[in-house]
Wavefront OBJ file of the C-alpha trace (Angstrom):
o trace
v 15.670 -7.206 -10.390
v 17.613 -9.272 -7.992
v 17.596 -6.809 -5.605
v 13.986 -6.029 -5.939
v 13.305 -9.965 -5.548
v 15.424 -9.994 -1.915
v 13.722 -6.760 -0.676
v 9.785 -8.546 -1.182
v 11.500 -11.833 0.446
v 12.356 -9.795 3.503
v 9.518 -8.224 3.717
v 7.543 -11.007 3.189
v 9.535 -12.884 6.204
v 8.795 -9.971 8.313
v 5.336 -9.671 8.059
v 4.882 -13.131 10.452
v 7.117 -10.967 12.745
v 5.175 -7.795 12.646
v 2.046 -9.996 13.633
v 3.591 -11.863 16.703
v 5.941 -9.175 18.264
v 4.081 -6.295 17.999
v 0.199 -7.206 18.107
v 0.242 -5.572 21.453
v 1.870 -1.994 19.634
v -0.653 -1.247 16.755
v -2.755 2.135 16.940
v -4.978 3.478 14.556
v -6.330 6.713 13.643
v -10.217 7.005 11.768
v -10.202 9.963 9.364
v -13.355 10.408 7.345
v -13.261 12.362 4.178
v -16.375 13.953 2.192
v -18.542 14.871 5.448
v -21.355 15.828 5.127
v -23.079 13.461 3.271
v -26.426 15.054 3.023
v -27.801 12.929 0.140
v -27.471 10.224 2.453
v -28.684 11.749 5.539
v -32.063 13.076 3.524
v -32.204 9.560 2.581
v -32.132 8.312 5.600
v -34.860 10.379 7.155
v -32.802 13.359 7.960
v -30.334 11.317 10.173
v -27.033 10.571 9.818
v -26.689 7.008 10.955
v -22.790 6.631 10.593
v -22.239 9.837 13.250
v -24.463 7.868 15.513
v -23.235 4.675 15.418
v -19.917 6.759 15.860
v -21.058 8.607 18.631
v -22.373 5.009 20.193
v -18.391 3.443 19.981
v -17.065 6.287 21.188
v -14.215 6.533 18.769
v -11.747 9.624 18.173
v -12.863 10.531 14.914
v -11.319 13.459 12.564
v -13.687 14.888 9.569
v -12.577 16.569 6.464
v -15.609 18.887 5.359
v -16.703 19.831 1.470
v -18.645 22.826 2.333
v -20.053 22.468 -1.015
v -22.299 19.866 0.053
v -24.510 22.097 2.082
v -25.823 23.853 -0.660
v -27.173 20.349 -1.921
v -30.724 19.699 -2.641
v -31.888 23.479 -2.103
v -31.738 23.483 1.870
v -28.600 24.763 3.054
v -29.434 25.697 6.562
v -30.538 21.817 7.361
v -27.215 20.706 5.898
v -25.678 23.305 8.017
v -27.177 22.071 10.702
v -26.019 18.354 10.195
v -22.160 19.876 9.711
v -22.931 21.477 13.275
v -23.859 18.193 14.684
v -20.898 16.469 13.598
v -18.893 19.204 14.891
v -20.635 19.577 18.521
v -19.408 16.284 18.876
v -16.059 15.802 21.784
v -14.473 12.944 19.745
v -14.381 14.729 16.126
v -11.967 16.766 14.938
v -12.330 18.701 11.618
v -10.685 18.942 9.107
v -10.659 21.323 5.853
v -11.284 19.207 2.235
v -10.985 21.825 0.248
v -14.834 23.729 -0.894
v -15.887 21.761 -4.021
v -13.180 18.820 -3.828
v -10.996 19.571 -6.861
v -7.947 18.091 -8.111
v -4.744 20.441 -7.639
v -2.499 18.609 -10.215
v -5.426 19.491 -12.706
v -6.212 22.934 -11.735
v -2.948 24.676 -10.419
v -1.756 26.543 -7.116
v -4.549 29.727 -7.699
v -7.403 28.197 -8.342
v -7.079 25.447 -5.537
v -5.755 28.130 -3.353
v -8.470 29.822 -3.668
v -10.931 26.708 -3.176
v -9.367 25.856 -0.244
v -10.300 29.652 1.475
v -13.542 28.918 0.277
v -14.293 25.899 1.869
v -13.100 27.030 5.489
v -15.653 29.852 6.010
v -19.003 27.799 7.185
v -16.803 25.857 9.573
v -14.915 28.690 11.318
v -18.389 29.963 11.802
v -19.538 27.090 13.843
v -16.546 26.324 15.314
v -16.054 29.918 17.109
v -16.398 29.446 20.850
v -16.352 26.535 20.767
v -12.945 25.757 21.454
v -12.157 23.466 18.631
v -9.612 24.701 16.049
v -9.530 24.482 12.132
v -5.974 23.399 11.953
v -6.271 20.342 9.440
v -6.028 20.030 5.878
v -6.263 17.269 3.767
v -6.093 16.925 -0.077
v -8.876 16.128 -2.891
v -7.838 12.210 -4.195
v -4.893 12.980 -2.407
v -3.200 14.541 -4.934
v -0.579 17.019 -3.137
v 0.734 18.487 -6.693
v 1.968 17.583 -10.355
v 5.726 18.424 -9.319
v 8.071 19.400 -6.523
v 7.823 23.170 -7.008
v 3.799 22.973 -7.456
v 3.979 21.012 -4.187
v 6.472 23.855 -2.463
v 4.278 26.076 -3.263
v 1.261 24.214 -1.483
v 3.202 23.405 1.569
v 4.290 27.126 2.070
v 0.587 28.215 1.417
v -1.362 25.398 3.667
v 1.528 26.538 6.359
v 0.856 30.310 6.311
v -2.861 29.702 6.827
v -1.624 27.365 9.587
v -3.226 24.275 8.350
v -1.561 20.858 9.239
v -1.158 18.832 5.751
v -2.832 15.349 6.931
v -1.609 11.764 4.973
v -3.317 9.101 5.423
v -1.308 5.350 5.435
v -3.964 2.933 5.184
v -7.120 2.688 2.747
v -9.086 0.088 0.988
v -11.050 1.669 -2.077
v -14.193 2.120 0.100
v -15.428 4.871 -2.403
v -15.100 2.180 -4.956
v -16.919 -0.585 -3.124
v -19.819 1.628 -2.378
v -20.995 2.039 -5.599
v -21.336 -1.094 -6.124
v -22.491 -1.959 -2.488
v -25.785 0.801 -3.416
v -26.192 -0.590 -6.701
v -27.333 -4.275 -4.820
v -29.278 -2.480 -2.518
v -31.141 -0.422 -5.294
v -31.806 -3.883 -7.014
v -32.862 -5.748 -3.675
v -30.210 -8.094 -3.989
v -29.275 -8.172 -0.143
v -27.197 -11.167 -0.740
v -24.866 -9.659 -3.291
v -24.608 -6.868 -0.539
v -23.661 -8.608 2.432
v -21.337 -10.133 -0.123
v -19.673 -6.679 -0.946
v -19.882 -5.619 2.245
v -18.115 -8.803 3.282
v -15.102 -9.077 0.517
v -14.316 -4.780 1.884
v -13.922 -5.852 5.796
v -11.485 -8.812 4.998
v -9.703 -6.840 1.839
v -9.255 -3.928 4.282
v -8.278 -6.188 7.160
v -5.397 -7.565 4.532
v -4.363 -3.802 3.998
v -3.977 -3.678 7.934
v -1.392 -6.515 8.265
v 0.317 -5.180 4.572
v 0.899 -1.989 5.504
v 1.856 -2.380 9.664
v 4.379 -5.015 7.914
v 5.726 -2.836 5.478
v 6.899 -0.266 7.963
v 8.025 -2.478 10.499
v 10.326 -3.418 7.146
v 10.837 -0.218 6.532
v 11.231 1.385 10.272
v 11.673 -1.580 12.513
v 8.376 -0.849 14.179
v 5.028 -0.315 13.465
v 3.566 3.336 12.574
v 0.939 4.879 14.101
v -1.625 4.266 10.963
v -3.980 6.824 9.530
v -7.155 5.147 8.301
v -9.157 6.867 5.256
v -12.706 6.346 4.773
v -15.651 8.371 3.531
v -19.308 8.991 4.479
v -21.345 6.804 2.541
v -23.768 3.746 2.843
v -20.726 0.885 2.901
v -19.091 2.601 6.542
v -22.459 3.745 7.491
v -23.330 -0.577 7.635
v -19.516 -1.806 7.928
v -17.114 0.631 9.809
v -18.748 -0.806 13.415
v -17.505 -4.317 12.116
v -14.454 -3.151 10.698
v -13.557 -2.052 14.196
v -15.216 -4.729 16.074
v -12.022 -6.744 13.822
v -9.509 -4.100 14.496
v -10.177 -4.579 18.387
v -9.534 -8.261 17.958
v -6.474 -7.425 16.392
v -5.579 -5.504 19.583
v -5.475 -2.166 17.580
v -6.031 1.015 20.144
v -7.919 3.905 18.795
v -6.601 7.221 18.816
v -6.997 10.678 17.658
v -5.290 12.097 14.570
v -3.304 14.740 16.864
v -1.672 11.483 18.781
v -1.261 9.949 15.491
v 0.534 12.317 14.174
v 3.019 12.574 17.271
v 4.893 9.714 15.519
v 7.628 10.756 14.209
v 7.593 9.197 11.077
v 5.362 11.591 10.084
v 8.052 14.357 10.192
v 9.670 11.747 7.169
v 10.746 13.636 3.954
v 8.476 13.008 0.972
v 10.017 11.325 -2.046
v 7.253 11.418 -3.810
v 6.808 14.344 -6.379
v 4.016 13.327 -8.935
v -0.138 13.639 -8.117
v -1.211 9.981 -7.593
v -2.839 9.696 -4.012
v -1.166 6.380 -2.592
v -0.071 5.856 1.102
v 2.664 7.922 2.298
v 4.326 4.991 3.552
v 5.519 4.806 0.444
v 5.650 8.181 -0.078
v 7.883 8.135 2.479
v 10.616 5.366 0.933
v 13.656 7.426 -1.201
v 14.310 3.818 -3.067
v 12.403 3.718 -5.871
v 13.027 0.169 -6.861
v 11.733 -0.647 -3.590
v 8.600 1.787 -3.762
v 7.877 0.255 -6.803
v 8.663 -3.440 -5.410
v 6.011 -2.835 -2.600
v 3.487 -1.736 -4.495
v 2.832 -4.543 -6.900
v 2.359 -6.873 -3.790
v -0.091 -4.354 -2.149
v -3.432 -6.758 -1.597
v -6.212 -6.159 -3.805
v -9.692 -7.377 -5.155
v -9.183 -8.300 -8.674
v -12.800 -9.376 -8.595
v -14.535 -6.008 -7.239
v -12.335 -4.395 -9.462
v -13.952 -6.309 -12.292
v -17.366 -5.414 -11.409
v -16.585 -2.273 -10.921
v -15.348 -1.459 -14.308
v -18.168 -3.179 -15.326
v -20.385 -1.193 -14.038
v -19.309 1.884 -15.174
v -18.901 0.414 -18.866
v -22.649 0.059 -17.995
v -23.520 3.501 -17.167
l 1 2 3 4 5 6 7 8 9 10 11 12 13 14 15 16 17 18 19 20 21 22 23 24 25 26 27 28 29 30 31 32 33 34 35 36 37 38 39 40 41 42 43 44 45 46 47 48 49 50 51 52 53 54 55 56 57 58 59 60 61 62 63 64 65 66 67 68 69 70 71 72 73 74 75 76 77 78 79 80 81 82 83 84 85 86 87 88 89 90 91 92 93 94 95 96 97 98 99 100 101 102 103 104 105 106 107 108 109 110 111 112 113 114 115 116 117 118 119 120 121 122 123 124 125 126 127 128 129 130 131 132 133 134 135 136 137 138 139 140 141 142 143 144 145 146 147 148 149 150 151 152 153 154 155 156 157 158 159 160 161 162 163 164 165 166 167 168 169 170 171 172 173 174 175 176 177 178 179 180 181 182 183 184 185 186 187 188 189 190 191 192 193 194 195 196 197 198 199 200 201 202 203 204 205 206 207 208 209 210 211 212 213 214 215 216 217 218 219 220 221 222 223 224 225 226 227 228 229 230 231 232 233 234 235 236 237 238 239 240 241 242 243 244 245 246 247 248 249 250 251 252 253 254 255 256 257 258 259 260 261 262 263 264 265 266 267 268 269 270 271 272 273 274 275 276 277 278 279 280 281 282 283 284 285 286 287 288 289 290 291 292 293 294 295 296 297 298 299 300 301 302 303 304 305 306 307 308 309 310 311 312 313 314
């Protein structure tokens, strides 16, 4: 206990440091998971507002595709043709999600093996010629595998189809928030919105300074951060001001390739269980420590609250 008490103390004295010597240092790379959204994009008049306002900043952006989603709502070759937008685009990168976005802890190396063939086929199509490669993987909930030998056996797997096995470092729920973000929308209330909407920029903001803090703690420096967020209606409204804060914060914007140049990336993985939390501490062999980092991780007791609420609701 004592020791777990003097590891948050210097972490929490180095987390004024992190923000004063190395504001100028901090680099972040946007990875979007779930793409394409086509129940939004019907929704929204057969436009997907989120790749535009994307394509308007300008940002390095890398995709992980469900190709399950294009057979949604009957019309396959529009939501085919929304994937190929996305795709056409310079500054995205894809990325494989797996084809119908299971869990592999719950359904085991053959079954997920197979799902993850599955969901590669539609993209390979559109990507040949184009010059763009399919060399990105990332998992469902982020759940790399119940044990060490079911996670072996993924890593060996992933590498012989030559995909690249993408973490992420920082996230903020956003899956969560949207939900409930909707839900005020559907009900008109545009104040409780703006208030969601609101409460997700600063919480995520907070995860910002937590986690470049925790690995200048744990490295000396800050990482090269990978951000994950989804497509839905919360980024589709908020990502533009999320970044409009990063920018402030003197964060650079860079593509998933540069982020994963940093060598911390190449860290081993202590981690041999099928919850899908940051691989920062993923990354840290000290358990007490993990564990010690974790319960002073910010979070929104409130929109936690409502959210359980609203699924008692349901």
């Amino acid at each position: 206990m004592k020791i777990q008490l003097l590891w948050v103390a210097m972490f929490a004295a180095q987390t004024f440091a992190a923000r004063l010597c190395f504001a100028q240092q901090r680099s972040v790379s946007i990875t979007i998971d779930d793409v394409p959204n086509v129940r939004l994009f019907t929704a929204d008049g057969n436009s997907s507002k989120l790749l535009s306002r994307l394509d308007s900043m300008k940002l390095p952006v890398a995709i992980f595709i469900n190709e399950q989603h294009l057979s949604a709502s009957g019309d396959f070759e529009k939501n085919k043709n929304l994937l190929k937008t996305w795709l056409a685009k310079d500054f995205v990168t894809a990325g494989n999600h797996s084809f119908s976005h299971p869990n592999y802890g719950e359904i085991g190396f053959e079954a997920f093996s197979e799902d993850v063939v599955k969901g590669e086929k539609v993209t390979q199509e559109i990507l040949a010629g184009s010059g763009k490669k399919l060399e990105y993987f990332r998992f469902p909930f982020n759940a790399t595998g119940r044990d060490s030998l079911e996670q072996s056996k993924m890593r060996s797997f992933l590498m012989e189809k030559h995909y690249i096995s993408t973490p992420f470092t920082v996230e903020n729920e956003d899956w969560l928030y949207t939900q409930l973000y909707e839900k005020a929308l559907s009900e008109g209330n545009k104040k409780l919105a703006a208030s969601i909407g609101n409460q997700f920029i600063q919480m995520t903001l907070k995860r910002f300074d937590f986690f470049d803090s925790l690995s200048v703690a744990h490295y000396g420096k800050p990482i090269k951060q990978i951000y994950l967020c989804h497509d839905n209606r919360l980024n589709t409204d908020y990502l533009p001001l999320l970044v409009k804060k990063l920018k402030e914060k003197k964060y650079n914007f860079i593509s998933l390739a540069d982020a994963m140049s940093d060598p911390v990336y190449q860290s081993q993985d202590y981690y041999h269980g099928n919850a899908g939390f940051s691989w920062i501490y993923r990354w840290m062999g000290d358990l007490e420590k993990r564990r010690a980092a974790m319960r002073i991780e910010p979070e929104n007791q409130d929109i936690q609250k409502a959210y359980e609420e609203m699924q008692r609701k349901k």
